[in-house]
C-alpha positions as CSV (number, residue, x, y, z in Angstrom):
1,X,-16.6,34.2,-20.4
2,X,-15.2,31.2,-19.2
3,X,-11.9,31.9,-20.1
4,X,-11.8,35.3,-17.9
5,X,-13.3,33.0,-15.2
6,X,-9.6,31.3,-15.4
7,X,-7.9,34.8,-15.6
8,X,-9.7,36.2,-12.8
9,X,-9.0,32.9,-10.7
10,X,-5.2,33.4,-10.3
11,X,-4.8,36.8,-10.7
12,X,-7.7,39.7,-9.3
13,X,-7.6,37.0,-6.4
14,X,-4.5,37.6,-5.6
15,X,-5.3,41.3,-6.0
16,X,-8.6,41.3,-4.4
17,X,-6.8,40.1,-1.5
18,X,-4.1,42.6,-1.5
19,X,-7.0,45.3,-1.9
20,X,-9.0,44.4,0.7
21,X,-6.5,43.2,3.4
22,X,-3.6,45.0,2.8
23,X,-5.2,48.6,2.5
24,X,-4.5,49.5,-1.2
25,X,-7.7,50.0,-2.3
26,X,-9.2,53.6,-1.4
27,X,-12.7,55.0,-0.8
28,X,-14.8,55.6,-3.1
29,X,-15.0,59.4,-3.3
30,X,-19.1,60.6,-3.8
31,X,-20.7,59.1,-7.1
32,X,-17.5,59.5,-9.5
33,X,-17.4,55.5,-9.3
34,X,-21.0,54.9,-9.5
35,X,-22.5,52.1,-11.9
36,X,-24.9,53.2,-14.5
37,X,-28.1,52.2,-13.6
38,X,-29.2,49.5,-16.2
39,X,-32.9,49.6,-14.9
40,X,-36.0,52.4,-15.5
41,X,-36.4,53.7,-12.6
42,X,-40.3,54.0,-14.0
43,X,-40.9,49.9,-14.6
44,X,-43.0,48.5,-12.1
45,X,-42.4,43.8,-11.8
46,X,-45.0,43.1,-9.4
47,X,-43.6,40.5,-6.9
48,X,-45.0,37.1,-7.3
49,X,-46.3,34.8,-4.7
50,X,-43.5,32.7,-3.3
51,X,-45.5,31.3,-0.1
52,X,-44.7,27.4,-1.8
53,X,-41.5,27.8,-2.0
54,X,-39.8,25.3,-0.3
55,X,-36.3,27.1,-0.6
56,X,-34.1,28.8,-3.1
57,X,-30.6,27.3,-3.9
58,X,-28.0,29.7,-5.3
59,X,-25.1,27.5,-7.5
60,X,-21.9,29.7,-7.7
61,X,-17.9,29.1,-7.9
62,X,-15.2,30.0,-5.7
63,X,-12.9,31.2,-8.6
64,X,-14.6,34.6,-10.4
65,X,-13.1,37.2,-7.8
66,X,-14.5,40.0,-6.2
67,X,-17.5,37.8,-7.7
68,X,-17.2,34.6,-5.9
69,X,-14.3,33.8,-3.5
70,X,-13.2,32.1,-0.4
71,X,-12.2,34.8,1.6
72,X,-9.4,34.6,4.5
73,X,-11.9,32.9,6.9
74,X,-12.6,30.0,4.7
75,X,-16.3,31.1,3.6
76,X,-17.5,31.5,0.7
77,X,-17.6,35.6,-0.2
78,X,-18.3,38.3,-3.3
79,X,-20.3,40.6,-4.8
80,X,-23.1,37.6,-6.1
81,X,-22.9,36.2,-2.1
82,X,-24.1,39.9,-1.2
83,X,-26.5,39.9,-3.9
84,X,-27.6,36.8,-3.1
85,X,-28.4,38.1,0.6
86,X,-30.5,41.5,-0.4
87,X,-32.5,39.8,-3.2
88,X,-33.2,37.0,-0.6
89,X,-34.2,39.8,2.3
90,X,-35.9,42.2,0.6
91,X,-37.9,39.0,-0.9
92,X,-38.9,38.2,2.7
93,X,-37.3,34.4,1.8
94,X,-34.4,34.8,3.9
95,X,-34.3,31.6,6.0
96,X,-35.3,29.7,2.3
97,X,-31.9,30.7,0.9
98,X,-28.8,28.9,0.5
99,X,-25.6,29.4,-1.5
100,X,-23.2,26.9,-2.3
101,X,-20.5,26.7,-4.8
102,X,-19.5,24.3,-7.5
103,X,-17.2,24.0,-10.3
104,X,-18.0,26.1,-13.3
105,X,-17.8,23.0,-15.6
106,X,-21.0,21.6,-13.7
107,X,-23.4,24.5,-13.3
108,X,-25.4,23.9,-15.5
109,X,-26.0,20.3,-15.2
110,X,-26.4,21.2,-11.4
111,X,-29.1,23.4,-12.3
112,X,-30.8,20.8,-14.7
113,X,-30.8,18.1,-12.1
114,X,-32.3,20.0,-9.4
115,X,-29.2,20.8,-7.2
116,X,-30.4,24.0,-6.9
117,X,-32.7,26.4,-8.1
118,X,-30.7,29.6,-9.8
119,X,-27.2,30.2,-11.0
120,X,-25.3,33.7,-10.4
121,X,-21.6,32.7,-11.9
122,X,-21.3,35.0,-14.5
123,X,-22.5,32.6,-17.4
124,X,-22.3,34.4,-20.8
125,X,-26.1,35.0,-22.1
126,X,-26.0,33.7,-25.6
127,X,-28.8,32.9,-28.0
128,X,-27.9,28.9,-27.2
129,X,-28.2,29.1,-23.2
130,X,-31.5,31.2,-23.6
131,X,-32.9,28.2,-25.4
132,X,-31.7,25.9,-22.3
133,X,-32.2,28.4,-19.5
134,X,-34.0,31.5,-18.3
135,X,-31.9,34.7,-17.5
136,X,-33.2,37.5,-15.2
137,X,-32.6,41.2,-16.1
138,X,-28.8,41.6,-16.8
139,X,-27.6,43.8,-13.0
140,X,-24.4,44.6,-14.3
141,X,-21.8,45.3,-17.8
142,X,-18.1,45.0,-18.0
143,X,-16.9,47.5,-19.6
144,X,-13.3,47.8,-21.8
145,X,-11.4,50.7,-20.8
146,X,-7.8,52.6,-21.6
147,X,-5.1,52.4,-19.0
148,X,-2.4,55.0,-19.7
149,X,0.8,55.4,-18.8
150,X,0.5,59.3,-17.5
151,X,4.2,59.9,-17.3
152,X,4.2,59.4,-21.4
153,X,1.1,61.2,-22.4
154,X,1.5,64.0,-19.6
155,X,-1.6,66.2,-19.1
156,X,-2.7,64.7,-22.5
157,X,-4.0,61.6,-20.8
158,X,-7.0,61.2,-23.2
159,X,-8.0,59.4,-26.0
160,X,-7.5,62.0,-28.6
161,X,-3.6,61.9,-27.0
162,X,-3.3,58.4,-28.8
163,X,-3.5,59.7,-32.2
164,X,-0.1,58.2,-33.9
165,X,0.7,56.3,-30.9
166,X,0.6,52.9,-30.2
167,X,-2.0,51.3,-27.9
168,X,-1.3,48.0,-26.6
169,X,-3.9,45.0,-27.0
170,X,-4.1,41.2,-26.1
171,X,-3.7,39.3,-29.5
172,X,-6.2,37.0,-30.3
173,X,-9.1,38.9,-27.6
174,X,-12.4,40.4,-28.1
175,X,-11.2,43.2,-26.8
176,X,-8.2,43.1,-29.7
177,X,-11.4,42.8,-32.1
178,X,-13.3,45.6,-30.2
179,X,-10.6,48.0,-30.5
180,X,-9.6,48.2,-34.0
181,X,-14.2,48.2,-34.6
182,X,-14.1,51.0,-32.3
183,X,-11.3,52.9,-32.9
184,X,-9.7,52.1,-36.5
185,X,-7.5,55.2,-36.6
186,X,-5.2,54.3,-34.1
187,X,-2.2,51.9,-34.1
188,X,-2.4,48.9,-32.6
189,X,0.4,47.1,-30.9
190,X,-0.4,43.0,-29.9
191,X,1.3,41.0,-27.3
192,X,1.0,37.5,-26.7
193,X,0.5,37.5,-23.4
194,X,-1.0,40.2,-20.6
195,X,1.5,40.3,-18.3
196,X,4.0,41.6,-21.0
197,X,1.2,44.2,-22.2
198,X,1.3,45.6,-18.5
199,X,5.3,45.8,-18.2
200,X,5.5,47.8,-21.3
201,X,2.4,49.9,-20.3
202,X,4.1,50.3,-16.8
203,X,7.5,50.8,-18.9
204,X,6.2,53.6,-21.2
205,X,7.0,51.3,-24.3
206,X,3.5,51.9,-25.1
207,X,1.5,54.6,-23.5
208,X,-1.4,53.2,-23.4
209,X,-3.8,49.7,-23.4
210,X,-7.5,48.8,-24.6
211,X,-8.6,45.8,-22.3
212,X,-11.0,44.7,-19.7
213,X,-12.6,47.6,-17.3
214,X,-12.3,45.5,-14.2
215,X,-8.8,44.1,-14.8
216,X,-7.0,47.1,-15.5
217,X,-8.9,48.9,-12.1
218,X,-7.3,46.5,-10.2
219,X,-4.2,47.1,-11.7
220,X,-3.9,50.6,-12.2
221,X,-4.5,50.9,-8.2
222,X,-2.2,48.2,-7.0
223,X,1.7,47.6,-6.0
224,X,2.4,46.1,-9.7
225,X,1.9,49.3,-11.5
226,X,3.8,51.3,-8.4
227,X,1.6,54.6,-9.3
228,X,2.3,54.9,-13.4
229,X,-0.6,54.7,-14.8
230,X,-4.3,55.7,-14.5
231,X,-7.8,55.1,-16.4
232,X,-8.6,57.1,-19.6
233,X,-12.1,59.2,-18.9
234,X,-14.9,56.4,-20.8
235,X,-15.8,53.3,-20.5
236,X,-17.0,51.6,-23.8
237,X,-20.0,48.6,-24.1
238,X,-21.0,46.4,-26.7
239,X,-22.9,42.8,-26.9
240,X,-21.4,42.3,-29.9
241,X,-17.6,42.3,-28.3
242,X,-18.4,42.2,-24.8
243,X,-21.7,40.4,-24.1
244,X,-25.1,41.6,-22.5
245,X,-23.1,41.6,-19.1
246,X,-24.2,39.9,-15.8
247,X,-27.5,38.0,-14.5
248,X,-28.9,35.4,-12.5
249,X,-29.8,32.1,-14.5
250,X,-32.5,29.8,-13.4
251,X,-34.9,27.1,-15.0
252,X,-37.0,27.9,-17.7
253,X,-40.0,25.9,-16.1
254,X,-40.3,28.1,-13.3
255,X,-40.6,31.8,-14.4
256,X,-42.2,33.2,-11.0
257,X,-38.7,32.5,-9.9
258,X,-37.4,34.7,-12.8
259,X,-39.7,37.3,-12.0
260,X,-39.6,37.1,-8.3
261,X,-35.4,37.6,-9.4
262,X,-36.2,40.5,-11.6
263,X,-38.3,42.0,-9.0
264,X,-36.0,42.1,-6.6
265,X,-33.0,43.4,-8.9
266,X,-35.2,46.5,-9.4
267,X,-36.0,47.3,-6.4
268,X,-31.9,47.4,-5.3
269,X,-31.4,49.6,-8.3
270,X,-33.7,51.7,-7.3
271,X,-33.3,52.3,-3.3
272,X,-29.4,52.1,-4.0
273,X,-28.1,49.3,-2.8
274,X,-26.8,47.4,-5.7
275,X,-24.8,50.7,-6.3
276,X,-23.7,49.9,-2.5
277,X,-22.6,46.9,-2.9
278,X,-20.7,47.4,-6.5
279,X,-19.1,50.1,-4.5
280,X,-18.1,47.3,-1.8
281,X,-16.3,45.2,-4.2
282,X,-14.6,48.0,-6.5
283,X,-14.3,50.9,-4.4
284,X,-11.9,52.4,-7.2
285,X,-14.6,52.0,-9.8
286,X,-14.0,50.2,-13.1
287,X,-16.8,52.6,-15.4
């Protein structure tokens, strides 16, 4: 995940930016851009006793925007910093919490040494880091999607419309890998670099991509793709390609803090807020 960390750090910056200050982002309209709820709504994590806590040190990054960011006043802002906040309120701990950012390269040994208490960064989950590290309930997935160009397919924007047609993919990607697993019927067509995939999406050289969810959102809605292209209806999952998705990482010698984490993460799920605050931060959707 590390690598998209880089992507995300000079380009849905720039973007986020653009969205947020410069007015291209719309409303969301009703639930058409709501998350899926990753939590059963029957579960019941009974919410441990924090009274000893002394306080509770969030370690996060400025470059994984609309995750972590500096925003235009110089602090530190994002989707995790208003995570951060609710699970820390509806916790009752809110004068305990802190957040502060360092590189990604020294999370984890930041965590080890006691710098802080819990990591919300966007570290990958794999079988490795749960032998090192505790991971609360994963809060949200990144999905792949299709981006079409809708001048080439028409009213035929769908999948089905790809059929003989040649889909554009990043070579060398997951999401090159995930596509021909997922869909081995269609053609596809590799470039070496994203921003060439996009100009021949945006060119109608091919009339459609397979890439990452959030990416292409903030794409398909901003000045760069000047109106030509739109989602495909789906949003596709899988570990295997994609990883479990997002969580909060802590020690593994303290698992009231875990719990206390997954307690909290439920309880947002459930009264709405976490939908609130995804909505915040991609108000265009990206499911």
């Amino acid at each position: 995940m590390y690598s998209s960390l880089k992507f995300y750090g000079f380009f849905a910056l720039n973007v986020l930016l653009v969205a947020f200050f410069g007015g291209i982002a719309q409303a969301a309209d009703d639930a058409t851009h709501d998350m899926p709820i990753l939590f059963d709504s029957r579960e019941r994590i009974a919410k441990p006793d924090l009274s000893g806590l002394v306080r509770l040190r969030f370690l996060t990054t400025v470059d994984f925007p609309p995750f972590n960011f500096i925003d235009q006043s110089g602090k530190l802002a994002g989707y995790h910093v208003d995570l951060v906040r609710e699970i820390c309120r509806l916790l009752d701990i809110e004068k305990k919490c802190e957040i502060q950012a360092v590189t990604f390269g020294e999370l984890q040994s930041a965590l080890q040494e006691g710098q802080g208490e819990a990591v919300v960064a966007g570290v990958a989950i794999s079988p490795e880091m749960r032998q090192r590290f505790a991971f609360s309930r994963v809060f949200m997935t990144l999905p792949a999607r299709f981006a079409a160009n809708t001048r080439s397919l028409g009213s035929a924007a769908t999948v089905k419309a790809l059929a003989g047609k040649p889909v554009g993919v990043l070579a060398g990607t997951t999401h090159e890998a995930m596509f021909k697993a997922f869909f081995p019927k269609l053609e596809a067509k590799t470039f070496a670099t994203r921003s060439e995939m996009l100009a021949a999406l945006k060119k109608g050289t091919v009339p459609a991509v397979f890439s990452d969810g959030m990416q292409l959102s903030f794409w398909v809605s901003g000045a760069d793709a000047a109106n030509c292209c739109a989602l495909l209806d789906g949003a596709y999952f899988s570990q295997r390609f994609l990883g479990e998705g997002l969580s909060i990482m802590n020690r593994k010698d303290d698992p009231a803090l875990t719990q206390a984490i997954d307690h909290a993460l439920l309880a947002l799920s459930r009264n709405g807020r976490l939908n609130e605050i995804y909505l915040r931060y991609f108000p265009n959707g990206i499911f």
